[in-house]
MOPAC internal coordinates of N, CA, C and O (Angstrom, degrees):
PM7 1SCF
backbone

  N    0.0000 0     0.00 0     0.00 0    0    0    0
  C    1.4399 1     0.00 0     0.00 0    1    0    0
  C    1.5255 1   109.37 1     0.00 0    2    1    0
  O    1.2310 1   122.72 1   -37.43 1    3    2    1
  N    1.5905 1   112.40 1   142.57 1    3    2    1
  C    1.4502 1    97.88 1  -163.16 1    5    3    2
  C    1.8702 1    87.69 1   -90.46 1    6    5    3
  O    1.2310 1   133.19 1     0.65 1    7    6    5
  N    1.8160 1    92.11 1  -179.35 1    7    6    5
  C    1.5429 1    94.28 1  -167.88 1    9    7    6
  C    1.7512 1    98.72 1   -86.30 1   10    9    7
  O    1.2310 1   115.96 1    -3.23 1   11   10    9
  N    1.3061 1   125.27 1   176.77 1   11   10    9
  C    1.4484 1   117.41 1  -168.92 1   13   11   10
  C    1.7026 1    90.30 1   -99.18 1   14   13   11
  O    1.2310 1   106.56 1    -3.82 1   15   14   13
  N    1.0581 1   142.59 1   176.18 1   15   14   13
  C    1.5109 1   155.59 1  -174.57 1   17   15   14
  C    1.9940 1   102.87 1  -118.04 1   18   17   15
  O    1.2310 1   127.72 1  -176.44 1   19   18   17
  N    1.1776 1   102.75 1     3.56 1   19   18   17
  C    1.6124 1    91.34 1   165.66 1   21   19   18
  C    1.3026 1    96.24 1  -163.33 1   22   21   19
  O    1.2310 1   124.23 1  -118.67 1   23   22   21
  N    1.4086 1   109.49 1    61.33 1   23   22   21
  C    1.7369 1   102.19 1   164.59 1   25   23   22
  C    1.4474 1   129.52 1   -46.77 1   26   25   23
  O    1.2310 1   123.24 1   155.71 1   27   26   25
  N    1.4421 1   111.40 1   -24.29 1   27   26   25
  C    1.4515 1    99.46 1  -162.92 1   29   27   26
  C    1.7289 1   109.99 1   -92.49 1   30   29   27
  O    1.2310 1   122.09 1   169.55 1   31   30   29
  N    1.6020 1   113.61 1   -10.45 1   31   30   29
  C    1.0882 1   141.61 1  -162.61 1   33   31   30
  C    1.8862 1    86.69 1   -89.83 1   34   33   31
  O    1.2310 1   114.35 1   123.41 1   35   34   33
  N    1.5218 1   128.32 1   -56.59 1   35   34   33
  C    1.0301 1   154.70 1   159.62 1   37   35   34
  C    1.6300 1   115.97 1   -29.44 1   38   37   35
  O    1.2310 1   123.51 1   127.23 1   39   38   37
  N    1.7436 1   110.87 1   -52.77 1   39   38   37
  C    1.5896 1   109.76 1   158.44 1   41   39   38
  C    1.4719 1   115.45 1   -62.49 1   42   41   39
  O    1.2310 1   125.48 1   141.52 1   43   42   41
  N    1.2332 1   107.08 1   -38.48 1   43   42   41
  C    1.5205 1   105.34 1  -152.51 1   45   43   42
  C    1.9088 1    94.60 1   -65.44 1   46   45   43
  O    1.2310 1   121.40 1   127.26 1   47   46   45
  N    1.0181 1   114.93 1   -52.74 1   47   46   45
  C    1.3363 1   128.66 1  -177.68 1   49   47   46
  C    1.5712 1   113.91 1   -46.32 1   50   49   47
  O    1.2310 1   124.87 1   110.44 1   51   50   49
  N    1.4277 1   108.26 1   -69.56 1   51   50   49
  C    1.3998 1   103.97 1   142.33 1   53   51   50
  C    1.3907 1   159.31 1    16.63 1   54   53   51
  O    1.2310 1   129.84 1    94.06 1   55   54   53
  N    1.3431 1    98.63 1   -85.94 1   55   54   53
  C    1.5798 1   126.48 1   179.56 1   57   55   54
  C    1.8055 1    93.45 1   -95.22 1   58   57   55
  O    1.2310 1   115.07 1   154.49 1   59   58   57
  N    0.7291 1   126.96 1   -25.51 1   59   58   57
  C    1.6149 1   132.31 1  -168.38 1   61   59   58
  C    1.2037 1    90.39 1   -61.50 1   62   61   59
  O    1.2310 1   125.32 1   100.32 1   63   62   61
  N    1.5097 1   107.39 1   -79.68 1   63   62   61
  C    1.5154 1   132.56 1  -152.19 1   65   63   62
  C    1.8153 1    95.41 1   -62.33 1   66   65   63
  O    1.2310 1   114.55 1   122.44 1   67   66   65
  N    1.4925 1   127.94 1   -57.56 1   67   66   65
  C    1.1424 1   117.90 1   178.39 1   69   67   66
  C    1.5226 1   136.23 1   -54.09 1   70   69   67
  O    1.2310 1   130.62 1   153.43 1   71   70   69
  N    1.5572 1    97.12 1   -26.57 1   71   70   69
  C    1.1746 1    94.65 1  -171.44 1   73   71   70
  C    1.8266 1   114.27 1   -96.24 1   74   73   71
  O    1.2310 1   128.26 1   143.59 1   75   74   73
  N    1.7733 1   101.70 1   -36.41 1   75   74   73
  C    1.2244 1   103.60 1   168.07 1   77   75   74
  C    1.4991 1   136.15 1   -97.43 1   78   77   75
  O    1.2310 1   129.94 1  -178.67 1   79   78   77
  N    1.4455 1    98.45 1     1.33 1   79   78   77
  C    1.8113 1   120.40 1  -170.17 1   81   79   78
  C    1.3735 1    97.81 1    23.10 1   82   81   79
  O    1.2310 1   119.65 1   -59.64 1   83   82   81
  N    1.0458 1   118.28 1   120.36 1   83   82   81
  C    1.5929 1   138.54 1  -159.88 1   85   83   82
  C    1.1483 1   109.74 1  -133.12 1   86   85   83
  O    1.2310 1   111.07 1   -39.91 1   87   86   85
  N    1.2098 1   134.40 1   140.09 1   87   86   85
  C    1.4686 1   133.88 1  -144.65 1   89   87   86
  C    1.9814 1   107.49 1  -120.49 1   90   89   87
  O    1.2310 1   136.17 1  -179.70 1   91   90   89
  N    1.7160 1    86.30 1     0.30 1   91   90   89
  C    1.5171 1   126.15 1   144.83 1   93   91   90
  C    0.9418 1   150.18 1  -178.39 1   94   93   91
  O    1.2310 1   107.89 1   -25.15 1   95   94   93
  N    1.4380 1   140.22 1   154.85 1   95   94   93
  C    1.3722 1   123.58 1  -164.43 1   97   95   94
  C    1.8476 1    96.36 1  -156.41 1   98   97   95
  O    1.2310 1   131.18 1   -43.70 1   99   98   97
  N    1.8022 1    96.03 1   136.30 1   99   98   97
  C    1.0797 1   124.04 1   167.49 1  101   99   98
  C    1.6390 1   120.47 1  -131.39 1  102  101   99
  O    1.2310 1   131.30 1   -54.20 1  103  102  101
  N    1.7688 1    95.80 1   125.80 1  103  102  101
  C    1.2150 1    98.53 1  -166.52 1  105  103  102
  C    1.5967 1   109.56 1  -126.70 1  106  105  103
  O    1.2310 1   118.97 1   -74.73 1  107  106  105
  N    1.7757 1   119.56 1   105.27 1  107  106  105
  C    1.3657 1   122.27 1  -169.33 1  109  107  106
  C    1.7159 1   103.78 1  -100.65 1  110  109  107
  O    1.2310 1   134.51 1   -40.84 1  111  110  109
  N    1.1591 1    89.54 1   139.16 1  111  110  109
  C    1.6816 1    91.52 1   174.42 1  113  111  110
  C    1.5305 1   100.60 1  -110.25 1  114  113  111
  O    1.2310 1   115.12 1   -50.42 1  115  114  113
  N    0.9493 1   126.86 1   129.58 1  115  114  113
  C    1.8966 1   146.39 1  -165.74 1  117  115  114
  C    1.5671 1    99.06 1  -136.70 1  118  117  115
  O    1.2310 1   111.49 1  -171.10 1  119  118  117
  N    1.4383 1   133.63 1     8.90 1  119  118  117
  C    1.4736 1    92.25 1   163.73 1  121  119  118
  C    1.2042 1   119.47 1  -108.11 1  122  121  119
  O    1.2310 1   112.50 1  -119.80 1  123  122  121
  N    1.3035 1   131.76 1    60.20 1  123  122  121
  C    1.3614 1   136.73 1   128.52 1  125  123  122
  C    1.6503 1   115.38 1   -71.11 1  126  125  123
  O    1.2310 1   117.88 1   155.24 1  127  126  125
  N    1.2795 1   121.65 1   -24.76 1  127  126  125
  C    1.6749 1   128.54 1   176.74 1  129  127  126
  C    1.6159 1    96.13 1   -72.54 1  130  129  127
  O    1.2310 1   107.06 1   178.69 1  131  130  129
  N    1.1451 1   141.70 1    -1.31 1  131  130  129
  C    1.3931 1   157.20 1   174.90 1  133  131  130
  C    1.5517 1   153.48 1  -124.69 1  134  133  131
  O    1.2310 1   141.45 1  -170.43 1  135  134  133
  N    1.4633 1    75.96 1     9.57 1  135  134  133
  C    1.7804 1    99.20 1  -165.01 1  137  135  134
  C    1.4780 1    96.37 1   -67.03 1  138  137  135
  O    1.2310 1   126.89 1   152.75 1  139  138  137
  N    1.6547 1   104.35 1   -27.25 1  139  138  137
  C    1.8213 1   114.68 1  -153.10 1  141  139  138
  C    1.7201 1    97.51 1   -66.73 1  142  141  139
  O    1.2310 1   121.91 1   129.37 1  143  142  141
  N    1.5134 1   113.95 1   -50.63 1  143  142  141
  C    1.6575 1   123.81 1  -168.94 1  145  143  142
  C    1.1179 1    97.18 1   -27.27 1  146  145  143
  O    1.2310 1   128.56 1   -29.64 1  147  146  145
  N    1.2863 1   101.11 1   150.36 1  147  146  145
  C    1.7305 1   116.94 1   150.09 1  149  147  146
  C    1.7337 1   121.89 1   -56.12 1  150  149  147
  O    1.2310 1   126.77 1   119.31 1  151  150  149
  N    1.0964 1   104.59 1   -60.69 1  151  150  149
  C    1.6808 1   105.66 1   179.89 1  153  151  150
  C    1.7087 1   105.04 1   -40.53 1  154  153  151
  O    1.2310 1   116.56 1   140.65 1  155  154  153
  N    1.7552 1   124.14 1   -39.35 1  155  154  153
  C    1.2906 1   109.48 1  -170.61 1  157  155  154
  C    1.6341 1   108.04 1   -96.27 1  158  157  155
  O    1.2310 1   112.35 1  -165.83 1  159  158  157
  N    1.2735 1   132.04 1    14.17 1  159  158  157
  C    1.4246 1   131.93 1   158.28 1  161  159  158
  C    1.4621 1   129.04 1   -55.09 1  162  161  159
  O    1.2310 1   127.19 1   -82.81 1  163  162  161
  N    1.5659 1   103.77 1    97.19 1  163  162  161
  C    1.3944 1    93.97 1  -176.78 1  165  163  162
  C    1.7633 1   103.29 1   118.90 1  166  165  163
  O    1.2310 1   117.50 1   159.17 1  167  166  165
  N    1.5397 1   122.37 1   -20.83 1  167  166  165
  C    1.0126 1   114.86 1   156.62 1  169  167  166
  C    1.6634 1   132.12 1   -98.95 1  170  169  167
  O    1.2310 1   122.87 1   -44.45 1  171  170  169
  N    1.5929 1   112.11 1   135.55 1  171  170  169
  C    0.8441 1   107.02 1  -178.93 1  173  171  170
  C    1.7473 1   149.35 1   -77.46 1  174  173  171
  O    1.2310 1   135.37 1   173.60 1  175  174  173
  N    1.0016 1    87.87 1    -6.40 1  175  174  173
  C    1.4265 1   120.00 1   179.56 1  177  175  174
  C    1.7501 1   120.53 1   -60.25 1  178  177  175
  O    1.2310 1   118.35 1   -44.13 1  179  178  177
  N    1.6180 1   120.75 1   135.87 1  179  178  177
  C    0.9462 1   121.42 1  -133.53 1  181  179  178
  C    1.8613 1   100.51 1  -102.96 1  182  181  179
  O    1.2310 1   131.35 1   166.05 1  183  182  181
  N    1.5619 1    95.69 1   -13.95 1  183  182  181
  C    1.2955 1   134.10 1  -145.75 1  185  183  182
  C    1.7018 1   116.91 1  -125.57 1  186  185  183
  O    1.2310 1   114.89 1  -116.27 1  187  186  185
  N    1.2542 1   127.29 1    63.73 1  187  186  185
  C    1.2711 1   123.74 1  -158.81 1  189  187  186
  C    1.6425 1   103.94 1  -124.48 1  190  189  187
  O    1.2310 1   125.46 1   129.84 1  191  190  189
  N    1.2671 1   107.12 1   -50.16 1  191  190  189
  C    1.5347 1   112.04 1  -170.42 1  193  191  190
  C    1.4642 1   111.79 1  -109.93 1  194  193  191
  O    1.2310 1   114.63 1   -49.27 1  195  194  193
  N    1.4933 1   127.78 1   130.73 1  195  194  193
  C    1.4424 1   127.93 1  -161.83 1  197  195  194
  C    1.5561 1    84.77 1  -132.73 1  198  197  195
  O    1.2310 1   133.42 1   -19.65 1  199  198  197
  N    1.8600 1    91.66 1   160.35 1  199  198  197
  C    1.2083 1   106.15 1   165.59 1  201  199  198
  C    1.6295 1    94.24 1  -132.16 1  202  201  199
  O    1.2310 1   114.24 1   -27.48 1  203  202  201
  N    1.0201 1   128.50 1   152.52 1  203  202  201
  C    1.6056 1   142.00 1   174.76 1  205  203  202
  C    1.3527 1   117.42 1  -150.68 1  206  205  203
  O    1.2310 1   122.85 1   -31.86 1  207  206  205
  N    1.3933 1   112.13 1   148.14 1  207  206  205
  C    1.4324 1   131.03 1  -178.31 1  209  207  206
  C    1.4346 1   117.25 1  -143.86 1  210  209  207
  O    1.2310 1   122.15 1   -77.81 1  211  210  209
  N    1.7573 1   113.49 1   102.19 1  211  210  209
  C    0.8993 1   112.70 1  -178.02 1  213  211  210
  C    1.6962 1   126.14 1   -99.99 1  214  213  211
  O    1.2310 1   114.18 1   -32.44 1  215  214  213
  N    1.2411 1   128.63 1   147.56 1  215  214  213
  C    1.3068 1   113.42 1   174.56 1  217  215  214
  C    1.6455 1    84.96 1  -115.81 1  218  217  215
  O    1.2310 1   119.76 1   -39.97 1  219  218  217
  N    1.4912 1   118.05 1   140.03 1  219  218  217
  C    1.4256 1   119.97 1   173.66 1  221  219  218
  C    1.6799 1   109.80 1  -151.59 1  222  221  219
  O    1.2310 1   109.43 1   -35.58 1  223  222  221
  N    1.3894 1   137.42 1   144.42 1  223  222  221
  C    1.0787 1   121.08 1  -179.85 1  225  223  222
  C    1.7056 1    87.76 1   -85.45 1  226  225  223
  O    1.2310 1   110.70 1   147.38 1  227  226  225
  N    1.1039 1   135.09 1   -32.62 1  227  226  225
  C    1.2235 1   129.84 1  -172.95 1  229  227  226
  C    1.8221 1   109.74 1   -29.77 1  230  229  227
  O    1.2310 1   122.36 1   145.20 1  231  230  229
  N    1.0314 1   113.09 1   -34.80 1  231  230  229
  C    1.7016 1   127.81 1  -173.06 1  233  231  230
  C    1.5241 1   101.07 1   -73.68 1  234  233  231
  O    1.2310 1   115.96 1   163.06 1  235  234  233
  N    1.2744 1   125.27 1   -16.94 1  235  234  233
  C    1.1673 1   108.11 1  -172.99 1  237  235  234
  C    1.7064 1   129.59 1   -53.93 1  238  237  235
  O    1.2310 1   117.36 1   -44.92 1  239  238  237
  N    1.2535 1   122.63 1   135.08 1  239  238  237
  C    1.7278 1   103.32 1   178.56 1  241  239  238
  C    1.4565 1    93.54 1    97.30 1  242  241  239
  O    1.2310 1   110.28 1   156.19 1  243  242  241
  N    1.1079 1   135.86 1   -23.81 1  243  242  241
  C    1.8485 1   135.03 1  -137.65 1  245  243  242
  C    1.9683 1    93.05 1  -112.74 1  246  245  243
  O    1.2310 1   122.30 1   -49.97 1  247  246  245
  N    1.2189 1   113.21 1   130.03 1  247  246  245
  C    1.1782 1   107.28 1   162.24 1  249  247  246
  C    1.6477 1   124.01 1  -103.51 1  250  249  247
  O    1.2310 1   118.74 1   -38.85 1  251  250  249
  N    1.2842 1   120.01 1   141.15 1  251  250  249
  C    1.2586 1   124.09 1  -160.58 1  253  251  250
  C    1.8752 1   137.97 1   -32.05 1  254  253  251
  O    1.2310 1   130.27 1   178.77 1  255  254  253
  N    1.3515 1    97.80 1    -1.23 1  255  254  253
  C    1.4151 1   119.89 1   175.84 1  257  255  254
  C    1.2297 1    95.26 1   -90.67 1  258  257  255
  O    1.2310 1   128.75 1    99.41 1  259  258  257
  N    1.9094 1   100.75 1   -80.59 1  259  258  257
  C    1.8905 1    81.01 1  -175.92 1  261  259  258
  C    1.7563 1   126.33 1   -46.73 1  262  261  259
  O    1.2310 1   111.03 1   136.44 1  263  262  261
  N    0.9100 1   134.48 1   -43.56 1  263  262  261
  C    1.4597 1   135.17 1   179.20 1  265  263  262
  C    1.7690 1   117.33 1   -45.48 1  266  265  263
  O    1.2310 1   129.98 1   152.63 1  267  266  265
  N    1.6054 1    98.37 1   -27.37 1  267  266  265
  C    1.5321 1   109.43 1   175.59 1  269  267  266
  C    1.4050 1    94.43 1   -71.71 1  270  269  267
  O    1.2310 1   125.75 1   116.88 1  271  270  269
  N    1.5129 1   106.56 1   -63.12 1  271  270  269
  C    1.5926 1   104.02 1  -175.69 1  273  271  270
  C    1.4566 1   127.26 1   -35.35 1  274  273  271
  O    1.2310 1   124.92 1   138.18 1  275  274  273
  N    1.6962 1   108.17 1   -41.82 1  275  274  273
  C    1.3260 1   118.81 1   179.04 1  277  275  274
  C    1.4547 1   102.22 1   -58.00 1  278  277  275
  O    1.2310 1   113.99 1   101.38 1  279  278  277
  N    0.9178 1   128.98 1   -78.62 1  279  278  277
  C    1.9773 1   128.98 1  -168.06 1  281  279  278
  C    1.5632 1    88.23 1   -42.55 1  282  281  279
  O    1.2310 1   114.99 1   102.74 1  283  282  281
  N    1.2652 1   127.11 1   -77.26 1  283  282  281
  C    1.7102 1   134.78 1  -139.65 1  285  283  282
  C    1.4588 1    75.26 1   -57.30 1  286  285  283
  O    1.2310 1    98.09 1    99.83 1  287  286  285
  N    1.3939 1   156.77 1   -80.17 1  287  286  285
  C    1.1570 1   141.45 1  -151.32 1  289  287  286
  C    1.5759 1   111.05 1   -56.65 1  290  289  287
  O    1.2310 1   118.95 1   138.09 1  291  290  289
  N    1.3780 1   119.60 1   -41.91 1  291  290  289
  C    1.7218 1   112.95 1   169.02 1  293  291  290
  C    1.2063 1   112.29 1   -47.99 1  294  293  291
  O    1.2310 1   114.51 1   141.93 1  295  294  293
  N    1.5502 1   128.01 1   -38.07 1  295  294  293
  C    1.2751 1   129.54 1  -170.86 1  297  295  294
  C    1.4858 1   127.53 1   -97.51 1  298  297  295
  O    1.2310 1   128.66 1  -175.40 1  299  298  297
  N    1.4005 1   100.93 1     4.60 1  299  298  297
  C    1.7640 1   118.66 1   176.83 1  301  299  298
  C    1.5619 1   113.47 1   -23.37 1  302  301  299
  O    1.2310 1   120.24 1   118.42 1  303  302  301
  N    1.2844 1   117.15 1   -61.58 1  303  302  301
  C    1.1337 1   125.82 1   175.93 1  305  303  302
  C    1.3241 1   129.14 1   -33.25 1  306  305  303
  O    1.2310 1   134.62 1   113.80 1  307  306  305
  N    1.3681 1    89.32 1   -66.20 1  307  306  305
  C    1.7691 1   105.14 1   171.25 1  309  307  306
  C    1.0811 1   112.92 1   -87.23 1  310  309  307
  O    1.2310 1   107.31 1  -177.29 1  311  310  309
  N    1.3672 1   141.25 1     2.71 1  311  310  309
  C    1.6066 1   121.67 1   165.97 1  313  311  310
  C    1.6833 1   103.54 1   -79.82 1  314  313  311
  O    1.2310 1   123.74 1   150.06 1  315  314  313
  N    1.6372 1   110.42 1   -29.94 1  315  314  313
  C    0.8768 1   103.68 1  -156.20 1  317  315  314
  C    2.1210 1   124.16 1   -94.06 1  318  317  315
  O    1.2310 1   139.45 1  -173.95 1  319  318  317
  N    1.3353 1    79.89 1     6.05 1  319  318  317
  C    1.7924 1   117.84 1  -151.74 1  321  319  318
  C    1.6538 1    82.75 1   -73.30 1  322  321  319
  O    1.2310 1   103.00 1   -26.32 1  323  322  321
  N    1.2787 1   148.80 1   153.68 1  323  322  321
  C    1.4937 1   160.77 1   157.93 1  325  323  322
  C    1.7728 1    84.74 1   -73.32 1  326  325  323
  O    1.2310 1   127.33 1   -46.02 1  327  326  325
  N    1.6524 1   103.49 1   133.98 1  327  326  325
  C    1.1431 1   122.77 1   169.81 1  329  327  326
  C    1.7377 1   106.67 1    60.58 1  330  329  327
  O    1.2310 1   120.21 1  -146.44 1  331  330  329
  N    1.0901 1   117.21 1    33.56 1  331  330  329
  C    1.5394 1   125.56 1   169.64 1  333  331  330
  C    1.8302 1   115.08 1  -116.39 1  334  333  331
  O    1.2310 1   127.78 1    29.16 1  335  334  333
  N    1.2270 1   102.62 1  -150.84 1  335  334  333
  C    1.6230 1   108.53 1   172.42 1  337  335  334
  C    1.3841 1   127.69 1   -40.16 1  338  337  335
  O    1.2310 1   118.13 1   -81.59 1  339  338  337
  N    1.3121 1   121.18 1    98.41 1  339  338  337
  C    1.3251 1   105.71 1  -159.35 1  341  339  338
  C    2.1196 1   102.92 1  -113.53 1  342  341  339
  O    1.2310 1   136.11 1   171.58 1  343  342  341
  N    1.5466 1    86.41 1    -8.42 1  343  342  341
  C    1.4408 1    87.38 1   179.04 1  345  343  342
  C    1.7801 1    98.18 1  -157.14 1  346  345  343
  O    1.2310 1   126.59 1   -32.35 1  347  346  345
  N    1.4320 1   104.93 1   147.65 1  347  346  345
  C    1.7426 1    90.02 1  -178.63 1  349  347  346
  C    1.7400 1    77.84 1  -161.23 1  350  349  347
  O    1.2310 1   126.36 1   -75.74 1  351  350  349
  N    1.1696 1   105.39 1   104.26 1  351  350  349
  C    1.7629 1   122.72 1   159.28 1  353  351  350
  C    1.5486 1   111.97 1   -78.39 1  354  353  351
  O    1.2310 1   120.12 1   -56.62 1  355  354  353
  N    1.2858 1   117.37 1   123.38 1  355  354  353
  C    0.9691 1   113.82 1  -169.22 1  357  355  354
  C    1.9789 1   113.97 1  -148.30 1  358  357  355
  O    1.2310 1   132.27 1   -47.34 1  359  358  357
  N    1.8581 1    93.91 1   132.66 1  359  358  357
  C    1.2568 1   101.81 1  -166.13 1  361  359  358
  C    1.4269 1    98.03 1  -119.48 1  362  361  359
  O    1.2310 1   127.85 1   -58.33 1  363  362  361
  N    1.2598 1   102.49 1   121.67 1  363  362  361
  C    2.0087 1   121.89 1   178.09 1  365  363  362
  C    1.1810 1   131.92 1  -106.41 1  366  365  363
  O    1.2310 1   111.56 1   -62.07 1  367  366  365
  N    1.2892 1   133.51 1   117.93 1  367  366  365
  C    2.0661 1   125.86 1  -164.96 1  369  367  366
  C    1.5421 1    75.89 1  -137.77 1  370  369  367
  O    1.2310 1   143.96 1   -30.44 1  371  370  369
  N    1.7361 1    71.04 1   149.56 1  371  370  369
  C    1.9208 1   103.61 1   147.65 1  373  371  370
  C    1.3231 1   115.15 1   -88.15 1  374  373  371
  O    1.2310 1   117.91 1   -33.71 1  375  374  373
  N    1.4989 1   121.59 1   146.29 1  375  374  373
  C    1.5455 1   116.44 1  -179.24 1  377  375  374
  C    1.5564 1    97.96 1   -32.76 1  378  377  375
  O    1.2310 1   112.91 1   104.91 1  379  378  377
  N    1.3079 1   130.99 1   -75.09 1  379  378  377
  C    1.3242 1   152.44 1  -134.77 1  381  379  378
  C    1.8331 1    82.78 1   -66.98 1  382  381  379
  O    1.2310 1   115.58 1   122.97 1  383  382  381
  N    1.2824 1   126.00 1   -57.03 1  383  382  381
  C    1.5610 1   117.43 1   155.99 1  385  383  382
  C    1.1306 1   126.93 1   -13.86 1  386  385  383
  O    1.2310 1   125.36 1    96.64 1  387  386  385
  N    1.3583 1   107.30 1   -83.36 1  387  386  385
  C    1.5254 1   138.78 1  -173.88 1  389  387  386
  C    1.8347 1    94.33 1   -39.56 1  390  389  387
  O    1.2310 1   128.58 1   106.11 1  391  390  389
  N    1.2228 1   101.07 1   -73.89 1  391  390  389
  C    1.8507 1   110.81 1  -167.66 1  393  391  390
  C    1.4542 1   121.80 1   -49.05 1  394  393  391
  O    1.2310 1   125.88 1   153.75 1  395  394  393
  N    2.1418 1   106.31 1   -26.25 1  395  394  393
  C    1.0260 1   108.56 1   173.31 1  397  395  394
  C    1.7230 1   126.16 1   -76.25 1  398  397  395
  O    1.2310 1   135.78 1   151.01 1  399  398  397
  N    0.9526 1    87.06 1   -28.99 1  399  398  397
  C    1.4567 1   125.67 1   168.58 1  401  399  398
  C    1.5911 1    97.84 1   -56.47 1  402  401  399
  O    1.2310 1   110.83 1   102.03 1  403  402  401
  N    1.0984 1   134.85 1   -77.97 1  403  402  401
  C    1.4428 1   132.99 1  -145.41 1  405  403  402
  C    1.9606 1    80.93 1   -88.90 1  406  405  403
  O    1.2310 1   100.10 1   118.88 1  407  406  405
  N    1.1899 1   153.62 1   -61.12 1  407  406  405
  C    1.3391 1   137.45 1   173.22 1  409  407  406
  C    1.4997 1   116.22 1   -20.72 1  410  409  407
  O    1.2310 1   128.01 1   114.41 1  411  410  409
  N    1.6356 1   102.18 1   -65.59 1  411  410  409
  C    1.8293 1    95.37 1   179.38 1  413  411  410
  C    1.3297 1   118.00 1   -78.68 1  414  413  411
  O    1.2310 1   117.37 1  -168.76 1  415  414  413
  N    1.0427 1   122.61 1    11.24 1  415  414  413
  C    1.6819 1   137.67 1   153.76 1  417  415  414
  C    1.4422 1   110.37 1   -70.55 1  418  417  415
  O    1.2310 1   121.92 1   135.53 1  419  418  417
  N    1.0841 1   113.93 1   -44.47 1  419  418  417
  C    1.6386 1   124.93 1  -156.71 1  421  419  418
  C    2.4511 1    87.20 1   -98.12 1  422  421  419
  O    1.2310 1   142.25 1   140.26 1  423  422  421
  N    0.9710 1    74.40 1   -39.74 1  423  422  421
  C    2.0689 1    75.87 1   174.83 1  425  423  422
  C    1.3640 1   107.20 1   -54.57 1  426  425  423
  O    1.2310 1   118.52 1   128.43 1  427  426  425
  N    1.6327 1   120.44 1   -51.57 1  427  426  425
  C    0.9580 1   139.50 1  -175.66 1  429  427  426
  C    1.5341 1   102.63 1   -42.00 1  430  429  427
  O    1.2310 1   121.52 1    75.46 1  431  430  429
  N    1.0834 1   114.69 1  -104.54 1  431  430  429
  C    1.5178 1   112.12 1   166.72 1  433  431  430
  C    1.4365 1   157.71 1   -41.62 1  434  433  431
  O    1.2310 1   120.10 1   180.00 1  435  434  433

């Protein structure tokens, strides 16, 4: 089996979807906007800085710390891996979020 070209992009998706089945998911990879830093000099890795957007009912009840906690603990591995996750920004809704969200979007204009 050949190897995938964005494994770590590949966990995140993964473990996301299994653990929180999310009713969506967006997954940006941005560390090329970061290759320049100092901290990433010298690593080779293609895959360091993420952006994600989850919609999950799993969050429900959950305030925005714990919900970070929830992913950063799915992703233990790889945050913690040398030359892995080195940054993962992360934005979390409940459907009922999400919809309110996309209404005063749609008000907006």
């Amino acid at each position: 089996m050949a190897q995938s070209m964005t494994p770590m992009e590949d966990a995140l998706r993964t473990k996301i979807t299994e653990a929180l089945k999310p009713a969506s998911l967006e997954i940006f990879n941005d560390s090329h906007k970061h290759a320049h830093h100092k901290a990433m000099q010298g690593v080779t890795s293609r895959e360091t800085h993420f952006r994600v957007y989850i919609t999950s009912s799993a969050f429900q009840g959950k305030m925005q710390l714990a919900r970070h906690r929830m992913v950063n603990s799915l992703m233990k591995d790889e945050l913690a891996k040398e030359g892995g996750i080195h940054a993962l920004q992360l934005t979390t809704r409940t459907p009922e979020e999400d919809e309110a969200r996309q209404q005063s979007e749609a008000a907006k204009s």
